[in-house]
DODOTI-420696 format. One line per 2 residues: number of its first residue (from 1); their letters; for each residue x, y, z of N, C-alpha, C. Coordinates in pm, 1 decimal. Layout:
N
NUM> A> X,Y,Z,X,Y,Z,X,Y,Z | ...
//
This chain:
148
1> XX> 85.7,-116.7,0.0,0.0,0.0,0.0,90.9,123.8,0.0 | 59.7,261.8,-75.6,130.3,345.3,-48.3,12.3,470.1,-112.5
3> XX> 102.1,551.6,-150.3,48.1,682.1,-242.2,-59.7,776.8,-91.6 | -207.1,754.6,-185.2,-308.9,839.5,-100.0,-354.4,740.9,-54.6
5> XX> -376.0,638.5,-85.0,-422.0,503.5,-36.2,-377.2,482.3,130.8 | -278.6,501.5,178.4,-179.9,494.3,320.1,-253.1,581.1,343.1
7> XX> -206.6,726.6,294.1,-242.8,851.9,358.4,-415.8,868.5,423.4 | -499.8,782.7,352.6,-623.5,826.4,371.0,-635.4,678.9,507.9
9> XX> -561.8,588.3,487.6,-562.0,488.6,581.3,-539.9,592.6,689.2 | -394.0,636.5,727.5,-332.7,677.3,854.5,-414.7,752.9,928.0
11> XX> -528.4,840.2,800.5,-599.9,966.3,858.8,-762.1,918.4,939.8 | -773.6,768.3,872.4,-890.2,711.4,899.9,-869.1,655.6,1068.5
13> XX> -729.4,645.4,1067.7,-682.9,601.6,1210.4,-662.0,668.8,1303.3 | -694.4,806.5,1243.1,-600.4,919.6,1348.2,-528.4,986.1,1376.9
15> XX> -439.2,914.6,1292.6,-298.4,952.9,1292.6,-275.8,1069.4,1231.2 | -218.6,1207.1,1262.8,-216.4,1345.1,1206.3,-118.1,1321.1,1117.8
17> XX> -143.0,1365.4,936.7,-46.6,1392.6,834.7,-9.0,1507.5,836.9 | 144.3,1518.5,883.8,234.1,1589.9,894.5,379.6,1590.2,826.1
19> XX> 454.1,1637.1,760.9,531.3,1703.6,719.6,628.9,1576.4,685.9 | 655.3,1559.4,783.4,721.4,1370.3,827.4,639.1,1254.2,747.4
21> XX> 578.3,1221.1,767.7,425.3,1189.3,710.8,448.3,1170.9,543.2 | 421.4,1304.6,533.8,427.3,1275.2,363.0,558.1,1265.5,308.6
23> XX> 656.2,1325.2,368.5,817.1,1257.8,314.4,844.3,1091.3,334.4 | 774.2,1050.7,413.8,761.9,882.2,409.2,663.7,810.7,285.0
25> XX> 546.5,901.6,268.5,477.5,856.5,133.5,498.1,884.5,27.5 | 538.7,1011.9,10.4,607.9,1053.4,-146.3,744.1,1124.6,-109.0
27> XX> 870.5,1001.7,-100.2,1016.9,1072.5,-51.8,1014.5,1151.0,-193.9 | 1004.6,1109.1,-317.3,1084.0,1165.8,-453.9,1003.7,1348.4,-458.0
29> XX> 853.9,1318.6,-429.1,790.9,1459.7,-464.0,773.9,1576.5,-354.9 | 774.8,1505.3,-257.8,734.2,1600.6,-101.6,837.9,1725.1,-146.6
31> XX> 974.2,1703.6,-139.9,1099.3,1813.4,-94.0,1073.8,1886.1,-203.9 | 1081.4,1863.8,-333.7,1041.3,1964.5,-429.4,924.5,2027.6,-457.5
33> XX> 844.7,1965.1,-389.6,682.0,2067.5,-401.9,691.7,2172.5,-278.8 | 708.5,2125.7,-195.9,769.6,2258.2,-84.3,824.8,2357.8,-169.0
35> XX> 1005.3,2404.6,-262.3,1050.2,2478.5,-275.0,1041.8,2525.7,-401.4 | 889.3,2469.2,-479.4,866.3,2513.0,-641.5,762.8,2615.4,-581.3
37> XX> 766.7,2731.9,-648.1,685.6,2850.6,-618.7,507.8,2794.2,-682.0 | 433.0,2866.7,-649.7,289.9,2822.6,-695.0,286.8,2842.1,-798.2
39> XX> 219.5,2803.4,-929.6,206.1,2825.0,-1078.3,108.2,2928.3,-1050.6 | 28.3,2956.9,-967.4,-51.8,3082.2,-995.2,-14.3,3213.4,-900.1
41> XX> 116.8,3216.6,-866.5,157.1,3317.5,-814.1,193.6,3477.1,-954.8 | 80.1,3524.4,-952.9,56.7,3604.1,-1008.2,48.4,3755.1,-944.7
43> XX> 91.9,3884.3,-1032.1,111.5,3997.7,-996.4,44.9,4101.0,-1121.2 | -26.7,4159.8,-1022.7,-127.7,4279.2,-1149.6,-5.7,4376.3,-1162.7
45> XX> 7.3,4420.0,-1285.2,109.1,4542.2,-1315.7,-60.8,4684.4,-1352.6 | -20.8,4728.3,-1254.0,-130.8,4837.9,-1327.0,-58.5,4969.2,-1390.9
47> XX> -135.1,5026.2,-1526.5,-59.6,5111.8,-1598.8,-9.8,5246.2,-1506.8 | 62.6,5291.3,-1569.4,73.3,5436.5,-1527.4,120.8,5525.1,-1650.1
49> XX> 55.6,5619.1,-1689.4,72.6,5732.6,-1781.9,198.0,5693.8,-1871.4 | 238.8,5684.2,-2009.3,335.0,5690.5,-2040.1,433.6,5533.7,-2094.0
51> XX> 398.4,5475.4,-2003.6,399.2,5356.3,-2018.5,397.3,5285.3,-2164.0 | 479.6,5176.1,-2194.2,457.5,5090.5,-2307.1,509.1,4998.6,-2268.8
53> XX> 459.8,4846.2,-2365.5,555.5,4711.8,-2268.4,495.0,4640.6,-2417.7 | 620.1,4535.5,-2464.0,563.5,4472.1,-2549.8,662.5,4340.9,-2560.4
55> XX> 597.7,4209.3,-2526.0,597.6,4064.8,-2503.3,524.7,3988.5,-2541.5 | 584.4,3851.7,-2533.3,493.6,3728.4,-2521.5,440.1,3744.2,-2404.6
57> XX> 319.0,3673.7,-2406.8,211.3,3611.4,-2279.1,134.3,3520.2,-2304.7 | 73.5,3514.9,-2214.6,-57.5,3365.1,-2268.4,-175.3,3462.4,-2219.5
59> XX> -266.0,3434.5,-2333.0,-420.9,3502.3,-2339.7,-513.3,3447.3,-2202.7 | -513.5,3461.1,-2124.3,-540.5,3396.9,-2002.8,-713.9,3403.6,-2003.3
61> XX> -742.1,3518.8,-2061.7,-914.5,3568.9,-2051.2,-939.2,3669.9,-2181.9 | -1033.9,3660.1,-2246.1,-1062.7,3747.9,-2344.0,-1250.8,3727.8,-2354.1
63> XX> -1282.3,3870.3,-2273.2,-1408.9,3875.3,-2305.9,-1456.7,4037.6,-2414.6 | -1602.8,3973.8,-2434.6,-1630.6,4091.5,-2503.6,-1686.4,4212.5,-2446.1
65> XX> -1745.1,4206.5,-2303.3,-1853.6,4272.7,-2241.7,-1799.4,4253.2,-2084.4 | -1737.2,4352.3,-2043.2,-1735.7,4411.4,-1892.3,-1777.3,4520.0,-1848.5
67> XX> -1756.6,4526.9,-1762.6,-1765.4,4671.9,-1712.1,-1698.7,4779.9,-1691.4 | -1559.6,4782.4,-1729.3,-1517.8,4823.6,-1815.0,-1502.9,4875.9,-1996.3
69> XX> -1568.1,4785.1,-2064.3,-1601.2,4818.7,-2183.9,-1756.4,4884.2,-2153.1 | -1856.6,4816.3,-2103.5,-1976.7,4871.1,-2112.8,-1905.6,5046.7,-2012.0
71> XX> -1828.0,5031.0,-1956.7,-1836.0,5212.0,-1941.3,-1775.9,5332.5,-2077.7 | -1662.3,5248.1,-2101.9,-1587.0,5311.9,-2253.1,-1702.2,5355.7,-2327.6
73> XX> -1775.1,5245.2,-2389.8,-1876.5,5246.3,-2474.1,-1963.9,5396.3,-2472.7 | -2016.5,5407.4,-2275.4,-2106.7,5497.4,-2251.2,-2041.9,5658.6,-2257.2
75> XX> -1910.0,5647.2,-2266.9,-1871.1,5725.6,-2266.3,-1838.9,5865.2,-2388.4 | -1888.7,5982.8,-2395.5,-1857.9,6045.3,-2504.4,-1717.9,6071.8,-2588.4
77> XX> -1757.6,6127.1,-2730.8,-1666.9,6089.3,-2814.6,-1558.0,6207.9,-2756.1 | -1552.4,6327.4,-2669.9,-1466.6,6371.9,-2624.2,-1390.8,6280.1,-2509.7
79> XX> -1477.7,6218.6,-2432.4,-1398.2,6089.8,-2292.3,-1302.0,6050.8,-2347.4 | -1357.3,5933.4,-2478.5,-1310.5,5903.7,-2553.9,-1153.0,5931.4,-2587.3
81> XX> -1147.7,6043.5,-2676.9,-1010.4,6113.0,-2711.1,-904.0,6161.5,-2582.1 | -958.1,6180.3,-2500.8,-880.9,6257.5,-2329.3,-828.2,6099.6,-2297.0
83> XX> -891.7,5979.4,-2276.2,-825.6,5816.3,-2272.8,-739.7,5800.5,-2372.2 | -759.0,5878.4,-2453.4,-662.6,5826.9,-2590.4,-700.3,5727.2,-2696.3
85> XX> -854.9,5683.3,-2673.6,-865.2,5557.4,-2681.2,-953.7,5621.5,-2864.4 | -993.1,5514.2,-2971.1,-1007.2,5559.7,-3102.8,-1222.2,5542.5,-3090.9
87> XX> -1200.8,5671.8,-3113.7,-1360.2,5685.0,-3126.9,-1447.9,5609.5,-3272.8 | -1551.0,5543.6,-3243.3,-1634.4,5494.6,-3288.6,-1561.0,5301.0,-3347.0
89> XX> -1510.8,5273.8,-3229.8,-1454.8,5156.2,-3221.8,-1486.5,5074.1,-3064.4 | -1533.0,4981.9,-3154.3,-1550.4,4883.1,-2992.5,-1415.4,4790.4,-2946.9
91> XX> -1470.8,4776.9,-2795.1,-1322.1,4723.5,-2719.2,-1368.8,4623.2,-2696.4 | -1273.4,4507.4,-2652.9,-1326.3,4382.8,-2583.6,-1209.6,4405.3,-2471.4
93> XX> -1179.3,4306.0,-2393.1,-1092.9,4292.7,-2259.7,-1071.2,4202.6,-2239.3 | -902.5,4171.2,-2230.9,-831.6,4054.7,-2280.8,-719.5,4085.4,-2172.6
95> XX> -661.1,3962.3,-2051.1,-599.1,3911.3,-1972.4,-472.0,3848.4,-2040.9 | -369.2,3918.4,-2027.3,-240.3,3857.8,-2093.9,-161.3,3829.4,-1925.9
97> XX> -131.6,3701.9,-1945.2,-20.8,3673.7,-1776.9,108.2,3625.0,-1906.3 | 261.4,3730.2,-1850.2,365.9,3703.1,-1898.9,443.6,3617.9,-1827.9
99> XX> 499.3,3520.8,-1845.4,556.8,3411.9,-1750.5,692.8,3394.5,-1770.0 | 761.2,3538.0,-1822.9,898.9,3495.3,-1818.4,944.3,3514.7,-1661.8
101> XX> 877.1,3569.9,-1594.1,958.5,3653.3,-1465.5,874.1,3572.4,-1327.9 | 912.7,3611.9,-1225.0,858.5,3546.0,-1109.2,862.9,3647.7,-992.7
103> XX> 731.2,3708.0,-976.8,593.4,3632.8,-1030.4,574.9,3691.0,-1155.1 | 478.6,3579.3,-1193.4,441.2,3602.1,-1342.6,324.5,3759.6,-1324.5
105> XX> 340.6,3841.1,-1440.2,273.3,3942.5,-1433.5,169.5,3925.2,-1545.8 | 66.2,4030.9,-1446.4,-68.9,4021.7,-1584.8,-144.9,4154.9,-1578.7
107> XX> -179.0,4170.6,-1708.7,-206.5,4248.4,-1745.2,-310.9,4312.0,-1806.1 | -432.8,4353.9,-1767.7,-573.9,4342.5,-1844.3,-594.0,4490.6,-1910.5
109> XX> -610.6,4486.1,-2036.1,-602.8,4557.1,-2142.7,-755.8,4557.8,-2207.7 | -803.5,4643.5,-2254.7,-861.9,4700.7,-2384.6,-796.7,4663.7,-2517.2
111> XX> -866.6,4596.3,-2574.1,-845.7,4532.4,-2701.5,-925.0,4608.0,-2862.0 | -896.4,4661.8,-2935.5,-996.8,4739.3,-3028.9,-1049.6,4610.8,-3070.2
113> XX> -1210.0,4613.4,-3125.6,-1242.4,4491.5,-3168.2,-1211.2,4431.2,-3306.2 | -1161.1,4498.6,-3430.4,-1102.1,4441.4,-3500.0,-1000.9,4365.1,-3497.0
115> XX> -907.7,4408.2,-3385.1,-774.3,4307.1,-3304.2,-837.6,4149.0,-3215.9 | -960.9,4237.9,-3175.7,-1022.4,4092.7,-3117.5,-1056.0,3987.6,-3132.2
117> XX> -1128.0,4007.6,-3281.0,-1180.4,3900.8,-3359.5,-1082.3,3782.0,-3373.4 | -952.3,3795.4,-3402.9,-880.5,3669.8,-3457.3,-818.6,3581.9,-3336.2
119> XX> -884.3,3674.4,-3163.8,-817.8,3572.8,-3098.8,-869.4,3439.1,-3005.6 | -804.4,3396.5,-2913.5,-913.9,3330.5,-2838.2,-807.7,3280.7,-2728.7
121> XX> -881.3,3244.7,-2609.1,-839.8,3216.1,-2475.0,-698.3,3092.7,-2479.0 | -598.8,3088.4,-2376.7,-519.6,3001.9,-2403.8,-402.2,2985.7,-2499.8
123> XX> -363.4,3136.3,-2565.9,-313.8,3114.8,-2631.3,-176.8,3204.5,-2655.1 | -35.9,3126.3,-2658.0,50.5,3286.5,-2673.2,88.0,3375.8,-2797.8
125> XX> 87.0,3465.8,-2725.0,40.6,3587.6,-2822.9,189.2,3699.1,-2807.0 | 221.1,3754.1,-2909.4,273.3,3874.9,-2912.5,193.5,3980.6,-2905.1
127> XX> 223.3,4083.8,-2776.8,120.8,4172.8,-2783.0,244.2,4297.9,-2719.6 | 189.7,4455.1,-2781.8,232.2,4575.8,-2730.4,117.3,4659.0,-2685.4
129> XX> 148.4,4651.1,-2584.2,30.4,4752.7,-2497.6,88.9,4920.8,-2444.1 | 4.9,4987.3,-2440.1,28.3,5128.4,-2353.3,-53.6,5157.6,-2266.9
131> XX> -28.5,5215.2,-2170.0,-108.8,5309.7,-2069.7,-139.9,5402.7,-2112.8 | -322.4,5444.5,-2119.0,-360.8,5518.8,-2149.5,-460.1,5626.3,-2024.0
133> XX> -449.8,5734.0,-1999.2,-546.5,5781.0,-1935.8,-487.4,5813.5,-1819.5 | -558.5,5869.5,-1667.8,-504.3,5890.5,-1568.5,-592.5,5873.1,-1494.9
135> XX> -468.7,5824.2,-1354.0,-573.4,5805.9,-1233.1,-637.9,5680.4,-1206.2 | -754.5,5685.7,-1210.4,-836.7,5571.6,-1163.9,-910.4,5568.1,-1328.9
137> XX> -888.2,5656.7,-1437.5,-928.0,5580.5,-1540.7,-841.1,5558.6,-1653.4 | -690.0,5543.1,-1549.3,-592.1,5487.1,-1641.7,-612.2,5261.5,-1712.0
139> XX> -557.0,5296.9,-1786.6,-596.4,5147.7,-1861.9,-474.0,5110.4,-1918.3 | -454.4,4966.2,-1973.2,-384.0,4954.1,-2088.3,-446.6,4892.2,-2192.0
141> XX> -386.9,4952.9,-2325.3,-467.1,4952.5,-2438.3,-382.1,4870.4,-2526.5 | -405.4,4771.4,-2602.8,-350.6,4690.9,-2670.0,-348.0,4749.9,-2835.6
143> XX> -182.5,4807.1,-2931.5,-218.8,4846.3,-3035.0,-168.0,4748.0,-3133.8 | -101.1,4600.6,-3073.6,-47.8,4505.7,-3190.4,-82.8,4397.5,-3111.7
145> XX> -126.0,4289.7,-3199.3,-137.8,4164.9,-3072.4,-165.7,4056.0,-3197.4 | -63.9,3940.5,-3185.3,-100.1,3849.2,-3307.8,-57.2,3681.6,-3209.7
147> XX> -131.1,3643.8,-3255.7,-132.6,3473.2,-3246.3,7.9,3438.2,-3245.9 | 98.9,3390.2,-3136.0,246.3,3307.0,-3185.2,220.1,3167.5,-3203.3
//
């Protein structure tokens, strides 16, 4: 007997799984799952004025309709131009996490919807983004983004 099979035995008995414990049931995996960082240790980079950044990432989320876009949308064609953002064009909102660095950083962007159309979730992408806007209605805006 070994694996979870023991483990769910020892626990059925009482016996507290502890640290000791699982280095006796999995010697090869225990020590290295301790000192491998989490795969979802993730970090929001939020824009600031001025800003540009352009990488690989993986498309982590790409929707068409937030709340964020449903505010852009409501917004006039002067808002509009003061964001920087291109009047009489729809946005979608698209989650790029870059995983060269640790922690991996991510980044949620405004997408124009002609850029949107060709993409889809899961997938890495070359993308150049900027910070557009200020404050609390600073963003980043995606102006190249293609399928790798």
């Amino acid at each position: 007997m070994g694996g979870w099979t023991a483990v769910n035995k020892l626990r059925r008995m009482g016996i507290p799984i502890t640290d000791t414990v699982m280095d006796k049931v999995f010697p090869e995996t225990s020590k290295v799952s301790r000192d491998v960082r989490p795969a979802d240790d993730i970090k929001r980079v939020a824009p600031e004025p001025g800003q540009t950044r352009e990488f690989l990432a993986v498309l982590r989320e790409l929707e068409e309709r937030t709340r964020r876009t449903a505010a852009i949308e409501s917004l006039p064609e002067m808002g509009k131009k003061l964001l920087g953002l291109d009047v009489g064009v729809s946005y979608s909102q698209v989650t790029l996490v870059r995983n060269d660095r640790q922690p991996n950083e991510s980044y949620t962007a405004l997408v124009p919807e002609p850029l949107a159309r060709s993409l889809r979730r899961n997938v890495i992408v070359a993308a150049k983004i900027a910070a557009q806007g200020q404050g609390d209605q600073a963003c980043w805006v995606v102006s190249h983004i293609e399928i790798v």
